[in-house]
N, C-alpha and C positions, 0 to 999 in steps of 0.2 A: 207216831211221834218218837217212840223208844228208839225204832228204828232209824230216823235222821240222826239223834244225837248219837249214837254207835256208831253211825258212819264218819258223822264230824268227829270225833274221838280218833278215829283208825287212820284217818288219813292226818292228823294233828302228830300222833306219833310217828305216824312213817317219814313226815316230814322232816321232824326232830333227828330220827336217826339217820338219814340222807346226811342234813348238815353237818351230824356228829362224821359222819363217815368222812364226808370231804376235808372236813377239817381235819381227824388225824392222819388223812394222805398225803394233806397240805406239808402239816408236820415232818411227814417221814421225807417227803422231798427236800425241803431244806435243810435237814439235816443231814443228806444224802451228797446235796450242792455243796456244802457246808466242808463234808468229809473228802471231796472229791480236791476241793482246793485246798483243803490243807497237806494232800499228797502233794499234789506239785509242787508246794510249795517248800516240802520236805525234801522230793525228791530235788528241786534246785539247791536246796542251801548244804544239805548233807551230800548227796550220794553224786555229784558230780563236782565238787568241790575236795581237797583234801586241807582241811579244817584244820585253824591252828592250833586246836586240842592235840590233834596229832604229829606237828612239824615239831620238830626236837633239833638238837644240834651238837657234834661229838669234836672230839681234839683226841690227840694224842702222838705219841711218839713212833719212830721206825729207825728202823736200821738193820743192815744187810750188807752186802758186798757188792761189788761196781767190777765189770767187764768191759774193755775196751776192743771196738772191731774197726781196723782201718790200715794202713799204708803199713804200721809198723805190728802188726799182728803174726803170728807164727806163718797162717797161711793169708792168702787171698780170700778164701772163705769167710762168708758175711758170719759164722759161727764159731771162726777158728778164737781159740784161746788156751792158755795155758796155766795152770796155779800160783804157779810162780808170780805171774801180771795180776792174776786175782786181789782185789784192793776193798776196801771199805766204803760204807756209805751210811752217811746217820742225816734224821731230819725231823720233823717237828710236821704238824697239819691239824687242820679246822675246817671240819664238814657238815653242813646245812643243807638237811632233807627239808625237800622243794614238792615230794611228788609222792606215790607209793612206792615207785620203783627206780627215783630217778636221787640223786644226790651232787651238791655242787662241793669244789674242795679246794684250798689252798694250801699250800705247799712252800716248807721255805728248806731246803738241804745242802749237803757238802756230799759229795764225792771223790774219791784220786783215781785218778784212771794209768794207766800205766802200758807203757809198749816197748817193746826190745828187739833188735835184728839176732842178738845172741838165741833167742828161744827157738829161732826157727832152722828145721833139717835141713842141713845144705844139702843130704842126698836124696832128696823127696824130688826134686827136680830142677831144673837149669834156673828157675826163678825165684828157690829155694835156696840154690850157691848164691845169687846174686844177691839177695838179702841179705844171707846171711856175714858175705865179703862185707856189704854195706854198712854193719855196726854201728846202725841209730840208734835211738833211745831218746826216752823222753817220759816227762809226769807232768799231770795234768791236776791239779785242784779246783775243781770247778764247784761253783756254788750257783742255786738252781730256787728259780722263783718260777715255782708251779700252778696252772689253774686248769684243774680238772674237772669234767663230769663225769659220774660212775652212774653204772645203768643194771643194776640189781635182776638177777634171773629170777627171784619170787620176792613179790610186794611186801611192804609194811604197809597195809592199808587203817590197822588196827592201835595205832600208835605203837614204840616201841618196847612197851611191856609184852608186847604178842608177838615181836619178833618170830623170824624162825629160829633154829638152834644154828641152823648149816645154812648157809647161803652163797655163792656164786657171783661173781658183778665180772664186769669190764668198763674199759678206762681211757677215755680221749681227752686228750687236753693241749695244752699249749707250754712252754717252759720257755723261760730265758733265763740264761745260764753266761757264765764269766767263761772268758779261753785266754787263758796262762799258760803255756806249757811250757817249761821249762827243761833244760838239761844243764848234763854233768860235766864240768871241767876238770879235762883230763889232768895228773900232774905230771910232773918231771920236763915241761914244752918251757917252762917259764910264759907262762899266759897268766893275764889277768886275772883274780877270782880263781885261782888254782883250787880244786879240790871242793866247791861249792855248786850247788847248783845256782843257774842263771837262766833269767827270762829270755826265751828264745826269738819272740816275738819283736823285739826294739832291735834285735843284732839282725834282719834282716837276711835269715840264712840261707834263702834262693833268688838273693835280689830282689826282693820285694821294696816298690815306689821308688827303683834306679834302674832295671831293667825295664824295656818295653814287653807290654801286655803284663808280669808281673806288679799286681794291687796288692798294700796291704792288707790284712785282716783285721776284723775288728775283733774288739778285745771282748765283746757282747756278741750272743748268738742267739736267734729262735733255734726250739727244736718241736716234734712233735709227739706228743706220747700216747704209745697207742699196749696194751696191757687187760690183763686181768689180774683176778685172784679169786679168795675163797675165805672168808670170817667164820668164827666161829662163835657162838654164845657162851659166853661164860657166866655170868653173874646178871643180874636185872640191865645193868648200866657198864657194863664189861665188856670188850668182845677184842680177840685175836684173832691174826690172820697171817694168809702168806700172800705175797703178791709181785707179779714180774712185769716189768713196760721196758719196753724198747726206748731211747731216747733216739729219732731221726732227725740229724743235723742237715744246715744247709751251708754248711764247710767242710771245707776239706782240710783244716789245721788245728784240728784238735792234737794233733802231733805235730806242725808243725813242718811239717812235708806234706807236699801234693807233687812238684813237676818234674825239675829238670837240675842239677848242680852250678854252680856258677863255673863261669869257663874261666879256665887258667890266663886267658886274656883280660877280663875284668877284676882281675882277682887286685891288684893296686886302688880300683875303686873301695874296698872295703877294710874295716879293722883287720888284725891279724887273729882275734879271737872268733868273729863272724865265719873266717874263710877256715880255722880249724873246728867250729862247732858244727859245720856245716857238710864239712868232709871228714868224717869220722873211718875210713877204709882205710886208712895205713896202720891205725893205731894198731901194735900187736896182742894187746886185750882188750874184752868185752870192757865196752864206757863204762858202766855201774856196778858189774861185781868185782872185774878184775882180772876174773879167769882169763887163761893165756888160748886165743883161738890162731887157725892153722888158715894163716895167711901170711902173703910176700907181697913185699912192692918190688912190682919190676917194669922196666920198659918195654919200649916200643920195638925192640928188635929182638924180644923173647917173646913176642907176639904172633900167632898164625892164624889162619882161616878157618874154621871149625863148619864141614861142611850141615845145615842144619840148624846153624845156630839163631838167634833172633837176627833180626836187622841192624848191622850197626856194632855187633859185636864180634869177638876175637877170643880164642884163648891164649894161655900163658903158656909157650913149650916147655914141655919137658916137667912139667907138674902134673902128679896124679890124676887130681881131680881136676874139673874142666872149671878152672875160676875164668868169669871173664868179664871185661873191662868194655866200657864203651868210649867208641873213638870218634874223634871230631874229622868231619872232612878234612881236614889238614893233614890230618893226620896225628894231631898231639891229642893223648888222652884227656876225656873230661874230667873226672876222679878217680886216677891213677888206679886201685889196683877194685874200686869199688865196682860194685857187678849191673846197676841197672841203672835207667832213669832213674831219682833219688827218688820219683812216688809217681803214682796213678794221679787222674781226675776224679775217681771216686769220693763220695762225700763220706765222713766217718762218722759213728756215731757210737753208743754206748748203751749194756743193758744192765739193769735194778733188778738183784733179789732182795727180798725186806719183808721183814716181819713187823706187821702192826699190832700195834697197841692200843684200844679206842676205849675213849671213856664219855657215855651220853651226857651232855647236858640238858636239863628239860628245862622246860617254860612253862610257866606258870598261864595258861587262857583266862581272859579276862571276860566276868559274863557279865548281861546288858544291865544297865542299871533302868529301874521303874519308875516313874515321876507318876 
């Protein structure tokens, strides 16, 4: 008898701890299920999201100097430039981090840009005399609606309290910009606006919307801006920087020359200020400074053959240097003592040094409320 109730006893408790057993396994598993979902569930809403604890948004000012490269540049070189043409550039901007590494920007600026036949060597070569006979010139005030993304070589992943100190981006975007360019009326011709500058664009100064195939240009331009730079941390919500874009136009009149002079036969088609703005080669000083350059106007029978020379062209006998003119099959010069076609087809375009200025603005995240 002692012995059954011992046995019922042994197996009463084994039994109890079995169920104690499963039960706390039961436990550990759902709190296992339990732990395992609240990763994913972390891992979707933090770590593959960039959280608007962390999006901020900055503004700030720039300003730098403006490069112009195109028809009326020292050289043909997409780089050529000179100090003298070197010009100003100020602008304003509002940027909203979208990403860790990614930022969107708008952009509103002024520019001048500036080009002269005076700056370039007439003894650099034949296309250098040719220019330099040519004596264009022209400024440009262009004002510039930008929208860029910048794409940051190390992340803000940590809001921008953790910032780095040094950081790297580049810069693609889109701009439209105003095209004014204007030039100088020469004095002493008795011309209109003597001594002022004037909108080049309405004077039609290669026949533009009266010659055939010449369109005129619109006063609006895309361009495309392609750039870097480099910030720097200064204070929590501070940061300076340098920064360079190229602006690539899809005109060629940002000066206001691209092709060819108007022919001495169309010339009753147009004002008398059109056909001297337009043909700036006889003047015997530089448009804009004044300085006196070493040039003649002559004719057609002080004119020879220069074996070598481009197509189309002739020098002037009996003159040093080899200036030379281009002549119409007829034989009557197109612009008298001027040295080339008046411009290439190339497009022109313009580049940005600037230093920025950034000041973050933060946001306040808004957290859930509990009912």
């Amino acid at each position: 008898m002692k012995y059954r109730l011992l046995s019922a006893l042994t197996i009463m408790v084994c039994l109890l701890a079995c169920s104690e057993s499963f039960g706390q396994s039961g436990k550990r598993a759902n709190r296992a299920a339990m732990r395992s979902k609240s990763r994913e569930l972390s891992q979707f809403t933090v770590k593959t999201k960039f959280g608007r604890s962390k999006q901020f948004a900055s503004a700030g000012p720039m300003l730098g100097i403006s490069n112009y490269f195109g028809d009326l540049a020292p050289r043909t070189s997409r780089t050529s430039t000179a100090l003298p043409l070197t010009r100003s550039f100020m602008g304003a901007f509002y940027t909203r981090r979208i990403n860790a590494n990614v930022s969107v920007r708008t952009s509103l600026s002024w520019a001048r840009l500036r080009g002269d036949d005076f700056f370039t060597n007439p003894d650099r070569s034949l296309e250098a005399e040719a220019r330099y006979v040519r004596n264009l010139s022209f400024r440009n005030d262009v004002f510039e609606l930008g929208f860029t993304g910048t794409f940051d070589v190390m992340p803000t992943d940590r809001g921008y309290l953790r910032r780095n100190f040094l950081n790297g981006y580049g810069l693609l975007g889109l701009a439209f910009l105003t095209n004014t360019p204007k030039g100088l009326v020469p004095e002493g011709y008795g011309l209109p606006n003597s001594g002022d500058w004037v909108k080049l664009r309405p004077l039609t100064t290669e026949g533009q919307g009266v010659r055939n195939g010449f369109k005129k240009y619109s006063w609006i331009q895309p361009a495309i801006m392609l750039g870097g730079g480099i910030k720097y941390r200064v204070d929590d919500k501070i940061d300076v920087g340098l920064e360079i874009a190229w602006r690539f136009t899809f005109t060629d009149y940002l000066d206001d020359v691209s092709r060819s002079f108007i022919p001495d036969t169309m010339s009753s088609q147009f004002s008398q200020l059109t056909i001297a703005m337009g043909n700036r080669s006889g003047e015997p000083n530089a448009a804009v400074s004044g300085t006196a350059r070493d040039v003649k106007r002559v004719s057609n029978d002080r004119l020879e053959q220069l074996p070598g020379a481009p197509d189309g062209y002739q020098r002037i006998k009996g003159y040093q240097t080899n200036r030379f003119v281009q002549i119409n099959p007829d034989g009557t010069t197109i612009n008298g003592i001027g040295g080339s076609p008046r411009g290439n087809r190339d497009r022109d375009g313009y580049i940005i040094t600037t230093l920025t200025g950034t000041y973050i603005l933060e946001f306040r995240a808004r957290t859930p409320k509990f009912r």
